[in-house]
Each structure stands twice: as C-alpha cells, then as structure tokens.
C-alpha positions, 0 to 999 in steps of 0.5 A, spaced: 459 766 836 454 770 838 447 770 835 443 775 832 436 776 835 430 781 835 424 780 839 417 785 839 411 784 841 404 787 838 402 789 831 408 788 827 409 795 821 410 793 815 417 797 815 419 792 820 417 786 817 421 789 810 428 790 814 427 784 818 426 779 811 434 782 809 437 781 816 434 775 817 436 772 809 439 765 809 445 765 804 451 761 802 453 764 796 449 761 790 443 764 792 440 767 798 432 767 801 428 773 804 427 772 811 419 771 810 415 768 814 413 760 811 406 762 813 406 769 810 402 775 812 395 774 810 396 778 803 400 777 796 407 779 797 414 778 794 417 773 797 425 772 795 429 768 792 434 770 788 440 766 784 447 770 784 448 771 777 442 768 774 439 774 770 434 776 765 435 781 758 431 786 757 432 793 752 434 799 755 430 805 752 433 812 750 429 818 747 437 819 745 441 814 743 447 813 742 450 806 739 455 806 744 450 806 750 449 800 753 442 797 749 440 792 754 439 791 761 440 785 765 437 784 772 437 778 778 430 777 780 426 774 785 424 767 782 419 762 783 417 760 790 415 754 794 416 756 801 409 759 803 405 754 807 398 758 808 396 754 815 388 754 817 387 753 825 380 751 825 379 754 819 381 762 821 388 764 818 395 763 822 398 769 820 399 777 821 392 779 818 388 774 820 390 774 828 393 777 833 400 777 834 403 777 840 410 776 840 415 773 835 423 772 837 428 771 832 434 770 832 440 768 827 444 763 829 450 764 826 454 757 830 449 753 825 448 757 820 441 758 820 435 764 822 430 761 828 423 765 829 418 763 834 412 767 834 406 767 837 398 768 835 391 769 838 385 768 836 378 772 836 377 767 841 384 767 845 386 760 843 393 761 842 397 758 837 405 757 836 409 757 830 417 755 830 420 756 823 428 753 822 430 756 815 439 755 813 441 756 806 445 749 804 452 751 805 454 745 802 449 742 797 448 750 795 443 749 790 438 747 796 434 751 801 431 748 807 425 750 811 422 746 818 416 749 821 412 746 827 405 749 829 402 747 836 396 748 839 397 752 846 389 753 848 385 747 846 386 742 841 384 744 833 383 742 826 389 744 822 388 744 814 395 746 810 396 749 804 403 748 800 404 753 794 408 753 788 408 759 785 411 765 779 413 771 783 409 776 784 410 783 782 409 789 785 409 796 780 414 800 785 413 808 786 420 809 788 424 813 783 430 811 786 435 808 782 438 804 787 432 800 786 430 795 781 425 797 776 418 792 777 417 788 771 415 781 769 422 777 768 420 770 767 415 765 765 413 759 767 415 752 763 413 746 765 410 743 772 412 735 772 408 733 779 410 725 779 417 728 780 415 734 784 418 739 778 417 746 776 420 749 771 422 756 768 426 761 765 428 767 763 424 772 759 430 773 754 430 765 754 438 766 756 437 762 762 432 756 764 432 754 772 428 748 775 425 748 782 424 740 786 420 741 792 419 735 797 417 734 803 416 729 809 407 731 809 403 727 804 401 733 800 396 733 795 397 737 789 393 740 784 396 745 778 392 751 777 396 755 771 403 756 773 402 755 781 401 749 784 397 748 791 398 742 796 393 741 802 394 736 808 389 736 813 389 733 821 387 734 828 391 736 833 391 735 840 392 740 845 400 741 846 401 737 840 406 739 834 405 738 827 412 739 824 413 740 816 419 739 812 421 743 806 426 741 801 427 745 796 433 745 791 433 750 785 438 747 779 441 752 773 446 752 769 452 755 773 453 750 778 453 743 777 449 738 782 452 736 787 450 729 789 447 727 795 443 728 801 442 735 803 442 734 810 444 738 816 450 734 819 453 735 811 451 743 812 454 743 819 461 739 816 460 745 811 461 750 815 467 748 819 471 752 814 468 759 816 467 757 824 474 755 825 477 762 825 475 768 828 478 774 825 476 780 829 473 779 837 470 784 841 470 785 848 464 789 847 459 783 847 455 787 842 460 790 837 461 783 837 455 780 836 455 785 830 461 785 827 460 777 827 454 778 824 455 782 819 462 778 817 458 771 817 454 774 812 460 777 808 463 770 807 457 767 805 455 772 800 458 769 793 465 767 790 463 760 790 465 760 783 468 764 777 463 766 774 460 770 779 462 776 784 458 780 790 454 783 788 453 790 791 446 787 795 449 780 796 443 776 796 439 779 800 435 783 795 434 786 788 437 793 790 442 794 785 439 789 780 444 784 783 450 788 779 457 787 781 461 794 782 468 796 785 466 795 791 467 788 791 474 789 790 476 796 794 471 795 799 470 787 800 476 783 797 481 785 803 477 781 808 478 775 803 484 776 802 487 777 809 482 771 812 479 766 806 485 767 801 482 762 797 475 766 795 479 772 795 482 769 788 476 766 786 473 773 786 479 777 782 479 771 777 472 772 775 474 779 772 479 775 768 473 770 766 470 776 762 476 779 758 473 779 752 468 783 754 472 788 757 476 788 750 470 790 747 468 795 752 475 798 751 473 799 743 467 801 745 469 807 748 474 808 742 480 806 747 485 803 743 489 799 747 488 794 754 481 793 757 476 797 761 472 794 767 465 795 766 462 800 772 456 795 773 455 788 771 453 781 772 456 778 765 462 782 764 459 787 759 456 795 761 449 796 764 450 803 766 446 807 761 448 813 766 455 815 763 457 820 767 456 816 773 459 809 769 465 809 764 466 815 766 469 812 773 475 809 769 478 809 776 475 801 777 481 799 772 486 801 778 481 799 783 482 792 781 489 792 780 490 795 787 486 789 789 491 784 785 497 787 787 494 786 794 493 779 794 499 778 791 503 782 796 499 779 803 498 772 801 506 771 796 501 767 791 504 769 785 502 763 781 496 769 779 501 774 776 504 767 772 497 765 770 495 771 766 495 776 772 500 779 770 497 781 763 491 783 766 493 788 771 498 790 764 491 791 760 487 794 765 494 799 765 494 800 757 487 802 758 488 809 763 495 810 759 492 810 753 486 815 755 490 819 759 495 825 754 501 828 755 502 836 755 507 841 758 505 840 764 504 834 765 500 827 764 492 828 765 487 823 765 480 828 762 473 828 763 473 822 769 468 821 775 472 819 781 468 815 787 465 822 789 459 821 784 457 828 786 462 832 782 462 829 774 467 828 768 472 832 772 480 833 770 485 830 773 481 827 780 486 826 785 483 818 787 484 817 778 490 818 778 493 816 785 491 810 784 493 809 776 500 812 779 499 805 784 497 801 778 502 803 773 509 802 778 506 797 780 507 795 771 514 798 772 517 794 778 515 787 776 515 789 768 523 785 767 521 779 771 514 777 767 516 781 761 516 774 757 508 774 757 506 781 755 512 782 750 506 781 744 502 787 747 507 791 752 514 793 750 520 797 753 517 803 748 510 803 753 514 802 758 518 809 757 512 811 757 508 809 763 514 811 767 514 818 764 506 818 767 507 816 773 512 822 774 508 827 771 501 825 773 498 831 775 496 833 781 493 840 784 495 842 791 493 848 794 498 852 798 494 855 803 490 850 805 496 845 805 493 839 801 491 836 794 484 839 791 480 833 788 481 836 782 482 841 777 476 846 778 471 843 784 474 848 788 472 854 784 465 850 785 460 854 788 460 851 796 453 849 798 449 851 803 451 846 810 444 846 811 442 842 805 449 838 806 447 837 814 440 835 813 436 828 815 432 828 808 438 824 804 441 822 799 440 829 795 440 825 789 433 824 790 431 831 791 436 835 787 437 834 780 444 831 778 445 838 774 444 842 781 449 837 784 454 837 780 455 844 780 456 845 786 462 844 791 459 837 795 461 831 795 457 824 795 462 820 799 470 820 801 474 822 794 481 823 795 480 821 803 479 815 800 486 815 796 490 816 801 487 812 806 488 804 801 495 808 799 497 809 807 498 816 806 497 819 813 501 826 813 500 833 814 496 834 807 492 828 810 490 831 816 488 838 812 484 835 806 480 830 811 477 835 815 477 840 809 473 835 805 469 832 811 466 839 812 463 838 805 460 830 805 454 828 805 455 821 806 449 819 802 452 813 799 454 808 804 462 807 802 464 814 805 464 814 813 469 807 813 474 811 809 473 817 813 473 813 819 479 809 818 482 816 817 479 819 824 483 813 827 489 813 825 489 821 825 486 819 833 480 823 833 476 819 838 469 822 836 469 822 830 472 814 829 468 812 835 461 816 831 463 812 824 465 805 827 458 805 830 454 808 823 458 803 819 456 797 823 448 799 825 447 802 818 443 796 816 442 792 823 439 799 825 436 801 818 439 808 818 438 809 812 431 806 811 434 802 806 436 795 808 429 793 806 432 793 799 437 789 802 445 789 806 450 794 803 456 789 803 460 795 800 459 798 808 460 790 812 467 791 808 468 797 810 466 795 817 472 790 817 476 796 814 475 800 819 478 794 824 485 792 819 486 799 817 484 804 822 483 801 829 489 795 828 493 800 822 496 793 818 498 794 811 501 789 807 502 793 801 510 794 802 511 789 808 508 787 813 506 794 817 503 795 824 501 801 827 495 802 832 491 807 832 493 813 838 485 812 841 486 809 848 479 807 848 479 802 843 482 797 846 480 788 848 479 787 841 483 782 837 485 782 830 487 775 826 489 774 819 494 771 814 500 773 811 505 770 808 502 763 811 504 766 817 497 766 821 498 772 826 494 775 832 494 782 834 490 783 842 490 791 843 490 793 850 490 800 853 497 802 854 500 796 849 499 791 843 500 784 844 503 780 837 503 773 836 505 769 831 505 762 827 513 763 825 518 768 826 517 774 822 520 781 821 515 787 821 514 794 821 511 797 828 510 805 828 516 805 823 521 802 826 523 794 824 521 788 829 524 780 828 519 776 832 522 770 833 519 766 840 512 766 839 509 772 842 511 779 843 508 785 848 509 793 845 508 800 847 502 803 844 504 809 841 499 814 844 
C-alpha cells in the first residue's frame, strides 16, 4: 500500500499546518490524535486529542423556546494533553517560531499504520538540527497513543534541555460563525494529578464523563505540578550526529471501553492491524488515484464501530467539526463500505442505533407522533441535539435511510440472525414512525412538512427522496411481515399491514410531463429559480452568505435530492436521465454528500467529464483542502462517497435484489479492481478496456447488464457494455 506523503520547504502558513494536522491525524476508532508537531510551534495552540463519544453537556440558549426543542447541547472535545515536548538547543527553541525551517517530509505510512515526519531547523547561526517524529494510535490497546521523536545535532554538538507538559487544553474564542463548526468553550476541569503513578485525572463540566491520562516515558523526566499542568525537564549534551530519542506512552482510560491489559507495543499493533491489511478492496493502476483511495479508506475503517455505543462521527476523529455528532451519513454514505468488506463492523455500526431505542421513543413522543421511533437528526447518545428543526426533525427520511442500510446488510451478507435479534422490530418502528406521520386523502398518501437531503429547500410537501425511500422501507415491512410476524404481533398487525401496503401504492409523487421527470416536491419548482452567477460562484457554501430564508425561497439545491434517491434505489431510466441534468443545473455542491451521488450517476448514464470531474473532487476534496475546510477535520460522508462512487458508478454492483453487475460505459475507466463480499462468497471484479473479468470464491449466479450468468470454474471474462 502506498504511503501518503508531503514534502515543503520554507516558511510553513499556518493554513497548511492546520490541514495537515487532520491529514496526518492517527486514529483507531476510539479516539484520534491531531497531527501536531511533538515540539510545537513556538505559541499556544490546541493540540487534539479527541475520544469517540466522550462528550460534555451544556444548555442550549433560546430567546424563544419551546419545550419540545432540544434543551442541551452535547459535544466531543479536545482533551487534556501530554504530547508537547518543548526542546531547547543551546538554549534557542526548536520550533517554527523560534528558528528557521528549512524542510519538513511527511508521510503516512498506511502498511503500519503509522504518520512519520522529518524536518529540519536552523539556527541564527546556521547550526542545523533534525527533528524525526513517529506517532501511530494503538490499534489493539486502542486506548493508547504512542509518540517517539529523536533530535540530532547536525553542525556541531549542543546542550538540549527538554520540557515535557502535561496539560488542560487551550481554548481559542473562534470568530467563524459557521455552524459546522463547534462553538469554543470551556468543557472540562482538571481533577487530580498522582505524580508517583504519573496520573492526571479530569472530567466533564456537566461531571457526566470522568477520564484519566497515564503518560510514561523511557527519559528520566522531573515533574513539578504548577496548577492543572504538569512539566518535566530533562537535560544532556549531545555530540555532533549524536541522537537523543524520547518515548512517550500515553494511555487515556474512560468509561466506554474497558482496559485492555497488556504491553502496548509495536509488534501487538502491527498484529492488530493485519485484519485491515489482509484485503484490498479497490486497486488502481493509477498510482496516485491509488495512493489516495487507500488513504482515505484506511482512514475510513479506522474512524469508529469498535463498539455499540458509539458510531462515526461526521468528522471521524479528526476534529470537533460537527462537535463529534453521528448523522445519516454513517449509514447512507459510509456503512456500504463496511458492509461489503468488513461486515463485522458494518453490524456493530447499525446495532449502535438499536442501543438508543428508548431515546428514539422518546423522541418519537416528543414529536407528537404516537406510533414507532424517530431517529434523531444529530446525536452522540441517541437523543436530539439539533436545536435547528428545519433542517432536524424535520429530515424524518433518516428513519428509511437507516433501514435502507439494514436491509443492505441483510440482502449482501444473508446475515439474518440481525432481523431475529430485534432487527426486524426496529426496522418495523422506524416504519410505524413515517406511516403514522404521513395521511391519507383522495389523492394519495403524503408525508408534509419535511426537509429532504437538500437542506436548501425546507419543510416541503412530499419530497421525492422521503417518500422513495419510505416506499422502500415499507415494502421491505410487507415482504418479510409473514416470516417475523411473531415478533412484532404486540405492536404491528395485519390491520398496519393493510395499511402500509395502501401507502406504498398510493404514495405521492409529482412528475412533470413536459420535462419528463419527477420534481423533488410539491412546490420547488414554482420557486423563483436563482441567478447561475450566485449558484456558480466560488464564494460558497451560501449558507454563509445568504440568509436561510433567502434560500429557502428559491429554486436551488444544497446537495443531490431526488438524484440521490434513485441513485441507492438503482433507478437509472429515462426520468433519471432528465432529472440529473434538470437538477445538476441548480446544485451548488456546498455540502460534501453531493458530487458522489451525482457522480455515480454520470458513470452509469457514461458522461465521461462529468464522472471523471467528480471522482477526482471527491477523492481531492480534503487531501487537496478544496473546500478550505479540512482544517476542521476529514468529511468521512465524501471518503464514503468516494468508495460509492467505485461500487456503484464505476463497477455498477448492487445487491439490493441479487447480485447485479453492470460497468459503467466510460472505456476510459478501466485497470481498477474492486473486491467485495457477498453471501460469503468473495468476489473480484478487474475492469479492462473492452471487457471485465469476474472471479469467484464459489459458483454463483448473477446479473450482468440484465442478463443472468451462473460462474462455476473460478474466472470468467465479459464484454464491456460500451
């Protein structure tokens, strides 16, 4: 596998420092480290430590409330940190402020699973000095992170004091008013510090959460506690070309994964890792659409599931963006990938929603819904934390987008065993939910007042992506209802079921028979449409510059809508063909879910430029910081997206009915390889220039360009549809 790596020269910006500290975070799915320098930067700054789901309480603030509006906020934080080692040479600093810097390499070494950085400094008097930095994130004693950096004199021989601190993050009052960005406040306090142990204890504001910090190290350090921080100095001379490595060891324990006992070392994370290195699931011959496509899948895998209660969060681990808040995206955008390579994880990652039933319950009643569960629109422990409804509760589609991700796993691993242990009943109640909201009239069944994926056109009347998707749903309920009635007969009976069935044949949709396609609801198209120069323009997203009730006034569209519906449904017909570029035509691409979906779609329609365009945005986006963004960390929606993009639009596999295969028309995709799961049958796709090559683990019968193929012996070559 190919490392990640960056090299620059010269004054480093403080932009590029902030988007390297996420490309170069280490993780391992209960907690993740910022890629900062060990010797810092010479100034205060926040250095990144965050836990998945270790979170404070605080109250929200409304000047008009509502009882039923979320009360309380709740938000990951950086937590306290003992990776800074300050290093004087000769008494001078050894960091970007108080010398010059010459060059730094940085690479990810993704075979090893860990992030290596060499840079060198230089003196007032041009003594050069070479720092060496080796951080990985355990991933077997996932609680530990663990740092080994080695200074070395390359002029002439030097004095080197050492300062090891232990400390409270620092807070820095943001001036973004962006609300993808976490609000700076103080969220811990310190507790206790046990110096004979070397122990330093902490918890939450709201005392919900407590956390403890064990730091040791191979150097003698002596500590002295000032307040809350704790420093440790350690002094020598080195010779010329003579090294002084460090080691740090730090382990953070907290209530959510229990110890795991045992010597964190390097042989046990490397033994660790050979789950993830023993399979490839998509090669390029493109050496650097590989380099990036394994990059952001290791980063991927390694971003949560390692229990049930927590998820992936909309940043991983790599920054507060978000404030560490699980969304639909995990499902939609980022669980195909598990559930078509790791099935393991991809279960552990839908039984976490079923951990927080009761909240969902809870949720349902506070919304005066009196049947089945409502998935909140942004949580960390099940309950609502969207205070912006609109844009919230108001996207009861995350109820079908859930299920669409069960029913997925089902269909492509067989794995029934999750229906029988409550999944059946849980994809019945997220159901109950949107039948019991929706209403019956002469025309049909409609679901009012609901945001689709398009945030940009709010608490509309029968979105097209809504109700698809809760058409999927329900049949999915109608289908399997005789075989697992037995565990639903106390809350769903053949009365529902009558009526389900009624929904899904009178749910609403609008077509439109001059532009041949389906409008994504009742009245966006009687919207004023909004100027191409505002749409177009560089300056986004507009909901930093726009007012939401500009926005929602017009005809224009955040991110794929009803594209995006019949892309995860496999709908590629005529009405598609209209609608994408009906819709393309008014998307802004502001939130980073949208050029996958439209992307998948330009492959399988084979618009060459377009698909060629949007691979290449979703795979730079962060690597490249198109947004300008990544400095609050990955967008692991769009690194899901990215492997969509691969399944779906280039390899054109879906499981949802079968296995189906249909390769996009585009000749110029081709030396890639796909490898998945299905049916514990493990299956490669190579895709040539003029035809595809299948192989299997056993015989298997599949769909291929709508025609049925039984592959007994191993390996078979078709022609590419073109």
């Amino acid at each position: 596998m190919l490392p990640y790596e960056t090299l620059y020269h010269g004054t480093i910006s403080n932009d590029l420092l902030l988007k390297d500290e996420t490309l170069f975070h280490v993780a391992n799915g209960y907690l993740g480290k910022k890629g900062v320098f060990t010797e810092g930067y010479g100034y205060p700054h926040k250095r990144g430590l965050f836990v998945n789901g270790f979170y404070n309480t605080f109250p929200y603030h409304y000047e008009e409330n509502a009882s039923q509006f979320p009360q309380f906020g709740k938000t990951i934080m950086s937590l306290p940190d003992a990776s800074l080692i300050a290093i004087e040479m000769n008494g001078c600093l050894l960091d970007l402020t108080h010398m010059n810097h010459i060059k730094t390499f940085r690479s990810f070494d993704i075979s090893q699973g860990i992030t290596k950085r060499t840079t060198i400094y230089e003196n007032t008097n041009k003594d050069l000095y070479q720092v060496d930095e080796v951080i990985y994130a355990h991933h077997h004693h996932l609680e530990n992170v663990n740092i080994k950096l080695t200074v070395t004199p390359l002029s002439n021989a030097a004095n080197i004091t050492c300062h090891h601190h232990i400390q409270m993050p620092n807070i820095h009052e943001s001036k973004e008013r962006d609300p993808r960005v976490a609000y700076e406040r103080k969220h811990l306090t310190f507790k206790s510090i046990d110096l004979n142990n070397q122990i330093y204890q902490f918890e939450t504001i709201s005392k919900q959460f407590t956390g403890s910090l064990h730091f040791k190290s191979n150097i003698d350090f002596k500590y002295d506690v000032i307040h809350d921080q704790v420093i440790g100095k350690y002094a020598t001379e080195l010779n010329q070309h003579q090294s002084l490595m460090i080691e740090l060891s730090l382990k953070y324990l907290c209530s959510h994964l229990p110890n795991i006992e045992g010597d964190a070392n390097f042989n046990s994370h490397l033994e660790a890792l050979k789950t993830y290195q023993q399979h490839q699931p998509v090669i390029f011959s493109d050496q650097e659409k590989h380099r990036k496509i394994s990059y952001l899948l290791y980063q991927l895998f390694h971003a949560g599931g390692v229990n049930t209660k927590t998820s992936i969060a909309a940043k991983g681990l790599s920054g507060e963006g978000y404030e560490g808040h699980y969304f639909w995206d995990t499902e939609v955008y980022m669980l195909p990938y598990f559930i078509y390579n790791y099935p393991e994880k991809a279960k552990r990652l839908l039984q976490h929603r079923m951990v927080y039933i009761k909240e969902a319950r809870e949720e349902a009643a506070n919304l005066h819904v009196s049947r089945g569960i409502k998935i909140p629109w942004r949580s960390i422990d099940g309950t609502e934390l969207s205070p912006y409804f609109l844009a919230g509760s108001a996207q009861i589609h995350i109820n079908s987008d859930i299920a669409y991700a069960l029913i997925l796993y089902v269909k492509t691993t067989n794995d029934i065993s999750i229906l029988e242990d409550d999944g059946f009943r849980f994809i019945v109640e997220l159901g109950l939910y949107i039948l019991t909201y929706g209403f019956f009239d002469d025309k049909g069944f409609h679901l009012m007042q609901v945001t689709g994926p398009d945030e940009y056109t709010a608490l509309v009347d029968d979105n097209y992506y809504t109700n698809s998707m809760a058409s999927f749903h329900f049949q999915f309920i109608v289908d399997h209802f005789k075989t697992y009635q037995h565990l639903v007969s106390d809350i769903f009976d053949t009365h529902d079921l009558e009526v389900m069935t009624k929904a899904i044949q009178e749910m609403t949709y609008y077509y439109d028979e001059d532009l041949k396609l389906y409008l994504q609801d009742a009245t966006h198209h009687l919207r004023k449409p909004l100027s191409k120069d505002i749409i177009h323009h560089s300056d986004k997203p507009l909901m930093l510059r726009y007012h939401p009730h500009f926005i929602y006034r017009h005809q224009v569209l955040k991110q794929a809508d009803s594209i995006a519906a019949d892309v995860l449904l496999n709908r590629y017909d005529e009405n598609f063909e209209h609608g994408f570029s009906y819709y393309l035509d008014q998307t802004t691409h502001d939130s980073s879910l949208s050029k996958c979906m439209y992307g998948i779609g330009a492959y399988q329609l084979g618009k060459a430029s377009l698909a060629k365009q949007f691979f290449e945005d979703t795979l730079s986006l962060d690597l490249e910081d198109k947004n300008k963004h990544t400095k609050n960390g990955l967008h692991f929606a769009n690194i899901g997206g990215s492997y969509l993009m691969i399944l779906k639009g280039i390899f054109g596999i879906d499981t949802m009915d079968g296995l189906s295969i249909n390769p996009t028309p585009i000749v110029s995709e081709k030396d890639c390889q796909i490898m998945f799961k299905y049916h514990d049958n493990v299956i490669q796709v190579s895709l040539n220039e003029n035809d595809f090559e299948i192989q299997v683990s056993k015989p298997i019968t599949l769909m291929i360009y709508g025609v049925s193929y039984l592959i007994e012996n191993n390996k078979r070559i078709l022609k590419r549809k073109i």
